[in-house]
N, C-alpha and C positions, 0 to 999 in steps of 0.2 A: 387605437393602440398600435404602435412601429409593429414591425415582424419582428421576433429574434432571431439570433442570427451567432454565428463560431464566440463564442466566450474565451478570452485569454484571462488568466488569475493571477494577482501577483504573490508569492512565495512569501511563508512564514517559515525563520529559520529559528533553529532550536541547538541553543547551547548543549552538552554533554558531557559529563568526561571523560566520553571513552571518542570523541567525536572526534574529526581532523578535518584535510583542508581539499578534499577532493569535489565540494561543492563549486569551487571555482576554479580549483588546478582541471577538471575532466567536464565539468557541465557549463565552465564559465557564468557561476552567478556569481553576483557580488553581495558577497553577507561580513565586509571589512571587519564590524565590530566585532563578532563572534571568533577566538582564536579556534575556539574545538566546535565546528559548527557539526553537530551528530547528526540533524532531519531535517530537511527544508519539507514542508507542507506545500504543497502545488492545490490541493485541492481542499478544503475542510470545509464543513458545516458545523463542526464540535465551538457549543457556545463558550467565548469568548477568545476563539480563533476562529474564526469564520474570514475563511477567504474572501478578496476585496476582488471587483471586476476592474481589468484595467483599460478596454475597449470598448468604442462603438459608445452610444447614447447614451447608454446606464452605466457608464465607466462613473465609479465611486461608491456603487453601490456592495454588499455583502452579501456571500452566499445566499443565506436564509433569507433575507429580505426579500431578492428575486422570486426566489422559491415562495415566497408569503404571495405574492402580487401574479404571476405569471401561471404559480401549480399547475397543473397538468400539461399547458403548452410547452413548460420547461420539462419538466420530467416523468411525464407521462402518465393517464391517469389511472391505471393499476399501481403505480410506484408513489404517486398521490395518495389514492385509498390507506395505501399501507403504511404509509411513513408518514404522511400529513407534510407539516412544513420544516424536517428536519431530512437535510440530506445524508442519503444513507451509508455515502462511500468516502473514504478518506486516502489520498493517496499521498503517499511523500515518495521521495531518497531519502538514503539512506545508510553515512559514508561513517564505518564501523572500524576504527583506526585501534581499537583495543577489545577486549571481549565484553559483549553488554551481559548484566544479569543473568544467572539461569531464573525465566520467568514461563507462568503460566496465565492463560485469559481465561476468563467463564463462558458458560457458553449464556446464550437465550433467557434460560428457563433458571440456571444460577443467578445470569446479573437481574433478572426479574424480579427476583425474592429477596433482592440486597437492594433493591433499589437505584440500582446502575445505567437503568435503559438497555441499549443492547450488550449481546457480547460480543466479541470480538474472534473472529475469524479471517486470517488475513495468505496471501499468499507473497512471496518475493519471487522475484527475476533480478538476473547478478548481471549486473553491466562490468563490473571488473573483480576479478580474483586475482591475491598478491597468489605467488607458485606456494603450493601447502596451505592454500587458505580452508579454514575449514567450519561447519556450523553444528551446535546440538541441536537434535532431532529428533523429542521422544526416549524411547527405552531399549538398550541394548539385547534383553533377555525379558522374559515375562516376571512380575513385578507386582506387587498387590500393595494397597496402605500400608500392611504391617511392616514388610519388608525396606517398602522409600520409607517409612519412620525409621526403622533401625539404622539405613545408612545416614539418614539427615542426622539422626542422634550422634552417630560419629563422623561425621563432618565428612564422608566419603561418597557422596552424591556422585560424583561424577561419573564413580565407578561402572556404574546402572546403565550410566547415559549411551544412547548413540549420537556417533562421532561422522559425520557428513566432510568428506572429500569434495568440494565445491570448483567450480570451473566458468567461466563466461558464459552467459547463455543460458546456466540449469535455472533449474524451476522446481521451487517448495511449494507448496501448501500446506499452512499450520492448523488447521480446524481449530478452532476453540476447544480448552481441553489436553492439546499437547504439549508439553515441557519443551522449552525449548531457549536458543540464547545463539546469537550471531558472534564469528571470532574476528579477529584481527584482518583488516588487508579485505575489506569488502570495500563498493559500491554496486546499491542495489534500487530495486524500485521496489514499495511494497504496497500492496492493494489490499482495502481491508473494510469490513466493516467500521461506522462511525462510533466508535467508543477509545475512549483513553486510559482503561480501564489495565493498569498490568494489574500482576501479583509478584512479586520478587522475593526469587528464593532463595539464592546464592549468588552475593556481587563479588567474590572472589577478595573480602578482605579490605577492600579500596578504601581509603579514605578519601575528603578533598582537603584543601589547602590549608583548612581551619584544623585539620586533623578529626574531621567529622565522616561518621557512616551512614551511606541511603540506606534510607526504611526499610526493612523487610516486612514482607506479608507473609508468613510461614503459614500461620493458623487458616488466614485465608484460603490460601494455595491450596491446601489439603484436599477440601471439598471439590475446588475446582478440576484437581485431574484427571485426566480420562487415560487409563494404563494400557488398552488397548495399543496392538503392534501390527502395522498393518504390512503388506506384502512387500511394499517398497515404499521409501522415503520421497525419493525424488519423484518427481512426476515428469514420464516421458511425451515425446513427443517427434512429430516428421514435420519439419519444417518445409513450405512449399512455395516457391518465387510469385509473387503477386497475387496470393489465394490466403484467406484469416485461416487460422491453426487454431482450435480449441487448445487451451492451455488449462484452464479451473474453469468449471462450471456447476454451480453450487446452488440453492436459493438466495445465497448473500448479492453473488455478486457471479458475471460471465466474464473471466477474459480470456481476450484470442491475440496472437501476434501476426502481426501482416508485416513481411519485409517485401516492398518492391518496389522497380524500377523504371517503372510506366506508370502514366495516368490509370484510375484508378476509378471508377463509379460506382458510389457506394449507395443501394437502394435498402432506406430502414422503413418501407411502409407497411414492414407487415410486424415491426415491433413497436411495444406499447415501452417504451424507456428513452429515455438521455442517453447519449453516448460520449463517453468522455475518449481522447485520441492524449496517451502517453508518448511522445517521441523519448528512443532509447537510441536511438543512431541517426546521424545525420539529418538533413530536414528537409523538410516541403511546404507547400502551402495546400490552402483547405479555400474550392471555391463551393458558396450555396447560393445563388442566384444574383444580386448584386454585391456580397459579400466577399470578401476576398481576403483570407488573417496566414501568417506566416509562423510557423515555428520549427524549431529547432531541436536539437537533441535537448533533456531539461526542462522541455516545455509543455504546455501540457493545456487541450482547447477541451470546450464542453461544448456538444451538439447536443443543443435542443429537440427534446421529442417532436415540435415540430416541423423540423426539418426533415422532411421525408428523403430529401436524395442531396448526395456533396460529391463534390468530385477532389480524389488528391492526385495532388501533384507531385512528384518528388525533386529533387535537385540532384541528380543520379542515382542513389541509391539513398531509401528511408528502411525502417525500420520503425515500427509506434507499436504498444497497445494498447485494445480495442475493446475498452470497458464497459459493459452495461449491466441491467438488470435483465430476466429472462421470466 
């Protein structure tokens, strides 16, 4: 059996209609047909989007299939154990040109008993904010069922909500469980557990062309929120020149941002996981013994579990994050 070796994937993009066109005006992909292209999928295992390999030997092949034939070489055999032949993480962008739903996700132990698979826990990193851009976040004031009933009954939800001031570079974390809904004037990156699972509570009235309304999940939604208000929305962080930054570190899912400017040797022999590499700025190349794959900002590699050491490179200055399981 070949060695494996840097995985490039190619991009699933996804109509919206709160979408726009910053997937190729800012990342340079080309999604022509899509006028309002809202998420391109860089990474997925969610059956019947399952990302396609576009490199190296097994170039044609789909997510899960690897994963079926490779298991623990690819993704490590704790991450194996636990998830068997469904990959656990989903990354897209995320170019939010109007305000998406206020929505909630289940967690675990909800989408278990509805029969969902996982829930969904996801975090974002904002590669661009229009000046005033801004996100919901949870709850303004403390808040119980009875209370979010009586505003949903009169249609003043919003009132409750908190309102996030958003900037280049911040960093959310939504746990599963929190209310939440992106506004206008973003590009983002967002790392998440695998499930497609919303709940939509408020689309703000929208119709589309037919003069038709998306679904809502109200009843749904209910169960799923978690009203909890925790100390801070954003997640802080000290940014450090050619050193990973913990950013989320969860059961879900670990990520850290590395920006640097020098070659780079990255030794993963003391983790049991895949490592997936999000370029968010500028770009590098990724060398792992005879290997050698190049990407760019938009792009986005999968390092095999067994790949114990890579070295990056940068093209002056990069910018990636540094996904795995923990």
């Amino acid at each position: 059996m070949n060695e494996l070796y840097p995985m490039k994937f190619k991009p699933r993009f996804k109509e919206k209609i709160w979408g726009g066109q910053r997937m190729k005006t800012s990342l340079g992909m080309d999604f022509s047909p899509l006028p309002n292209c809202g998420e391109a999928w860089v990474l997925s295992g969610v059956p019947g989007n399952e990302s396609v390999l576009m490199n190296g030997f097994l170039a044609g092949n789909e997510l899960t299939e690897l994963v079926e034939v490779y298991m623990d070489d690819l993704v490590g055999e704790k991450v194996f154990e636990r998830f068997h032949t469904e990959f656990p993480i989903l990354v897209k962008f995320i170019d939010s040109n109007d305000y998406l739903s206020i929505q909630v996700h289940p967690d675990d132990a909800l989408a278990g008993r509805r029969g969902l698979g996982n829930g969904k826990s996801e975090m974002w990193y904002i590669l661009e904010a229009d000046p005033g851009a801004e996100i919901i976040d949870g709850f303004n004031r403390k808040t119980d069922p009875a209370m979010y009933g009586e505003y949903m009954e009169k249609k003043r939800i919003r009132e409750i909500l908190n309102v996030e001031k958003v900037e280049k570079e911040s960093v959310y974390y939504i746990p599963a469980g929190r209310i939440h809904a992106l506004g206008p004037g973003l590009l983002l990156a967002e790392i998440q557990q695998t499930s497609d699972t919303t709940y939509r509570i408020y689309d703000w009235d929208r119709v589309d062309e037919n003069g038709k309304s998306r679904e809502l999940h109200v009843d749904l939604a209910r169960d799923a929120i978690n009203f909890a208000i925790p100390d801070s929305y954003r997640t802080s962080y000290h940014k450090v020149m050619n050193q990973s930054t913990p950013l989320v570190d969860n059961p879900h899912f670990t990520t850290q941002l590395l920006g640097f400017n020098k070659p780079i040797r990255k030794d993963y022999s003391f983790l049991d996981s895949f490592v997936i590499y999000l370029c968010v700025d500028g770009k590098m190349r990724v060398e792992s013994g005879h290997a050698i794959e190049n990407i760019k900002k938009g792009e986005l590699l999968l390092i095999p579990a067994m790949l114990d050491e890579v070295v990056l490179v940068p093209a002056n200055e990069c910018k990636i994050l540094e996904v795995f399981i923990s």
